[in-house]
Structure formats: structure tokens, C-alpha cells
BALOBA-1460 file (C-alpha; in Angstrom, 3 decimals):
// residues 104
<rec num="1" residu="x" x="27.103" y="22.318" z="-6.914"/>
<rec num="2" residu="x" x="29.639" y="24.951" z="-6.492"/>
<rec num="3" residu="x" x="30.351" y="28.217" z="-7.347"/>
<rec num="4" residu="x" x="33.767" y="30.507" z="-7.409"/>
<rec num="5" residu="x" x="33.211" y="33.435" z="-5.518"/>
<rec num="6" residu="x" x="35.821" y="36.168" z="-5.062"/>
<rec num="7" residu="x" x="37.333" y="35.364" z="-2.240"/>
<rec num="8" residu="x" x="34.885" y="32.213" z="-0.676"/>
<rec num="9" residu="x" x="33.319" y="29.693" z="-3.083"/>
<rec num="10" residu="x" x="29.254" y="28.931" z="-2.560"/>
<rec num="11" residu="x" x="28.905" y="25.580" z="-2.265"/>
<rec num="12" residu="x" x="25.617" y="23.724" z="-2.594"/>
<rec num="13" residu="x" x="25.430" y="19.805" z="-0.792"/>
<rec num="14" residu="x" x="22.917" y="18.908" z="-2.589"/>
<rec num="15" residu="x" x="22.811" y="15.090" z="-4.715"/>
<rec num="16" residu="x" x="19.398" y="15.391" z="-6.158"/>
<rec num="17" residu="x" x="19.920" y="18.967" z="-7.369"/>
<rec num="18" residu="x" x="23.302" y="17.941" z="-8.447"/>
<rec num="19" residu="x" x="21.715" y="15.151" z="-10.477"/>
<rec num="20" residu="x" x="19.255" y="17.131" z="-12.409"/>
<rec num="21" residu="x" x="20.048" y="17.881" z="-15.899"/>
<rec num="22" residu="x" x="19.362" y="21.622" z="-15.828"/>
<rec num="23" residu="x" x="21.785" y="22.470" z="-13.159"/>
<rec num="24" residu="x" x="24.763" y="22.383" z="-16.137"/>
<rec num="25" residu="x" x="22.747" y="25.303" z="-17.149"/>
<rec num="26" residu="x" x="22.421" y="27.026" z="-13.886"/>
<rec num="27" residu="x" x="26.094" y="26.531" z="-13.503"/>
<rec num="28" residu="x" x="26.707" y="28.020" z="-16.411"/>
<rec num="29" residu="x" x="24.550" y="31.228" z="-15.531"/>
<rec num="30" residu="x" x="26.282" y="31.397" z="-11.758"/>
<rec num="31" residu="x" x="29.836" y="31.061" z="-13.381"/>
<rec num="32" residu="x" x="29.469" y="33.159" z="-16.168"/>
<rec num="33" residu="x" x="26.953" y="35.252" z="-15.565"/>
<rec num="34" residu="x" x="26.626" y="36.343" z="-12.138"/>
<rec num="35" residu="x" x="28.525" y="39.390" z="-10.930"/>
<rec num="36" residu="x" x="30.280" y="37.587" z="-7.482"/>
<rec num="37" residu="x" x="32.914" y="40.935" z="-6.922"/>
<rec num="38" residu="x" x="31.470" y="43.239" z="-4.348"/>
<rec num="39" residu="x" x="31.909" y="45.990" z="-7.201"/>
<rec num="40" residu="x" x="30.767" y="44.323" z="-9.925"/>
<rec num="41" residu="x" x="27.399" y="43.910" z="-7.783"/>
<rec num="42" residu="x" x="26.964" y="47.306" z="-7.372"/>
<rec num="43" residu="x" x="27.931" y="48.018" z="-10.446"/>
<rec num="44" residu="x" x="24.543" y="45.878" z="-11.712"/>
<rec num="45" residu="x" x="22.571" y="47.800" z="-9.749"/>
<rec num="46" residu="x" x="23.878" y="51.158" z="-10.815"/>
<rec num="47" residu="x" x="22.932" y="49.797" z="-13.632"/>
<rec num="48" residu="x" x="19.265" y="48.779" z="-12.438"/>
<rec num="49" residu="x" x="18.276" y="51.793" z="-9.970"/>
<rec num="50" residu="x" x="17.681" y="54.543" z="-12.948"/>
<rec num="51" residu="x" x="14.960" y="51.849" z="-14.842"/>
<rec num="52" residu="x" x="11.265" y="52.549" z="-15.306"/>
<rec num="53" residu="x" x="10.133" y="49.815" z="-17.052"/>
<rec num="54" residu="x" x="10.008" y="46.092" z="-15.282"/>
<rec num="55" residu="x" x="13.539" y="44.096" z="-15.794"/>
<rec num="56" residu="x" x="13.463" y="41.849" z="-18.586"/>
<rec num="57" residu="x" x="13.261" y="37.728" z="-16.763"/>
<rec num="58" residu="x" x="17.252" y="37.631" z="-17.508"/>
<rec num="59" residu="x" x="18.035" y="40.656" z="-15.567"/>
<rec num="60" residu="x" x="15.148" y="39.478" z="-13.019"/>
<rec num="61" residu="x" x="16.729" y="36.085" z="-13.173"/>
<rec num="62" residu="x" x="20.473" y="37.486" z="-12.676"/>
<rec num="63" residu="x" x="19.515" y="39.642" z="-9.831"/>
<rec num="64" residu="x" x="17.822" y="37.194" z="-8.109"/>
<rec num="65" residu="x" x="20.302" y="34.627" z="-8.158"/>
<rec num="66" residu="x" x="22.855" y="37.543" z="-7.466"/>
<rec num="67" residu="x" x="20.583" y="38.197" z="-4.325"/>
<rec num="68" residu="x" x="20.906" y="34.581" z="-3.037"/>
<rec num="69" residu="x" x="24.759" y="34.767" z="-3.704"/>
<rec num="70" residu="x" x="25.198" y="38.007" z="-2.086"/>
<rec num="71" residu="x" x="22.665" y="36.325" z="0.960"/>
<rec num="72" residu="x" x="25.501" y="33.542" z="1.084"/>
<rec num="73" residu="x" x="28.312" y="35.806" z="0.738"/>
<rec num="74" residu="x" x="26.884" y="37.648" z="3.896"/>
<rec num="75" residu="x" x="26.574" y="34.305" z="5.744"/>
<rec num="76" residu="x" x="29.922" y="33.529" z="5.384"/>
<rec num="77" residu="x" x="31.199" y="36.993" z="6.372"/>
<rec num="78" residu="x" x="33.870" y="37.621" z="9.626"/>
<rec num="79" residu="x" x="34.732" y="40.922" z="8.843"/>
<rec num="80" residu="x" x="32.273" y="43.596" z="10.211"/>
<rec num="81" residu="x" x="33.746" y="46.123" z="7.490"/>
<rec num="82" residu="x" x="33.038" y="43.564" z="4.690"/>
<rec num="83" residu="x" x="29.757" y="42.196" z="6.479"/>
<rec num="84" residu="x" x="28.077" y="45.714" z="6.642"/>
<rec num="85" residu="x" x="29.099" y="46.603" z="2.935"/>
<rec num="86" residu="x" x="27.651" y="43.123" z="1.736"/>
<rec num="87" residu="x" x="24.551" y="43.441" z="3.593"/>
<rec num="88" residu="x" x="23.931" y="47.323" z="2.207"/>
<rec num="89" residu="x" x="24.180" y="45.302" z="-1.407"/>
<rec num="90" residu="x" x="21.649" y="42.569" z="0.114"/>
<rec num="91" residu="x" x="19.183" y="45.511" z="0.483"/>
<rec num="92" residu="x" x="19.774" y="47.009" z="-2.646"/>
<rec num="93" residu="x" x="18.924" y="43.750" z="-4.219"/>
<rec num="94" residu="x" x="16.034" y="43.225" z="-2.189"/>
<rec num="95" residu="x" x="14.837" y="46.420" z="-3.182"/>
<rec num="96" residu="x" x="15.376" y="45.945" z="-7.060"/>
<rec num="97" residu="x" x="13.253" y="43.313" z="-6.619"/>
<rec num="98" residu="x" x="10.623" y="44.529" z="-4.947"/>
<rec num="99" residu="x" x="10.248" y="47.264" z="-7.144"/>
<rec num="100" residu="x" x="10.132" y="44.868" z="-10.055"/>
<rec num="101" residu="x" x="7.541" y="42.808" z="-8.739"/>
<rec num="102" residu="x" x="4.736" y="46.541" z="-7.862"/>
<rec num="103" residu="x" x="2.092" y="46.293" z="-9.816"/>
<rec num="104" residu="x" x="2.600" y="49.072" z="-12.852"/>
């Protein structure tokens, strides 16, 4: 499975996942759906800090699967500029998520 990033695509060895039916879908969801520009990530959480309420599962779903791309992202990273800016958004996203999962 692969995904287009902005400037390094995620790519995802893996033949049994590949084979599975619902992965077309999960493709779909990481092409279309996932923010994968530095900005448009914090953007989404911008968008997610002033909530009160618990996410609804698609924005939990988005920002989790934006967490694991942003995780990858960071992997991938040579730049320390570009590293420490994608690993501020890593913590952001942790944080969204931790928040979302308190107990009310």
C-alpha cells in the first residue's frame, strides 16, 4: 500500500494487508482524506484544539491515521528544521487524542 505524501510517499510492504478487501477503502480515506501538507495538519488541529465535546469516530479516525502519517513523515525526516516542526505536530496529535479518549 502506498500513499502520496507531500514531498515523500508512505509506503506500506505489506501482501496480506494489501490483499484484504477493505484496504481500497483505507486508500481511499489516506488519499483523499488525510491532510499529508505540514499546514494542512495544523490546520486540522486548529480546527480540533477549541472542541468540548468528544470528536465524532471520522474526525477520531482521520486524526489518528493523520497521527501515524505524521509518525512516518517524522521517520523519514533529514532536515532538523523540518524534523522539529513535524514532531511539534506529532504531539499535537498525540494530545488530541488523548484528550478524546478522558473520561467526560
Amino acid at each position: 500500500m502506498q500513499i502520496q505524501g507531500e514531498d515523500h510517499p508512505l509506503l506500506i510492504p505489506d501482501e496480506e494487508l494489501a490483499s484484504l478487501r477493505s484496504v481500497k477503502k483505507l486508500e481511499v480515506i489516506c488519499e483523499d482524506v488525510l491532510p499529508k501538507k505540514l499546514s494542512d495538519i495544523r490546520r486540522l488541529m486548529a480546527d480540533l484544539a477549541p472542541r468540548w465535546q468528544p470528536l465524532s469516530w471520522q474526525d477520531f479516525e482521520r486524526t489518528v491515521l493523520t497521527l501515524v502519517y505524521t509518525s512516518q513523515m517524522l521517520a523519514q525526516m533529514n532536515n532538523q528544521h523540518q524534523k522539529e516542526l513535524w514532531m511539534d505536530t506529532l504531539v499535537q496529535l498525540v494530545r488530541a487524542v488523548q484528550h478524546d479518549l478522558r473520561p467526560s
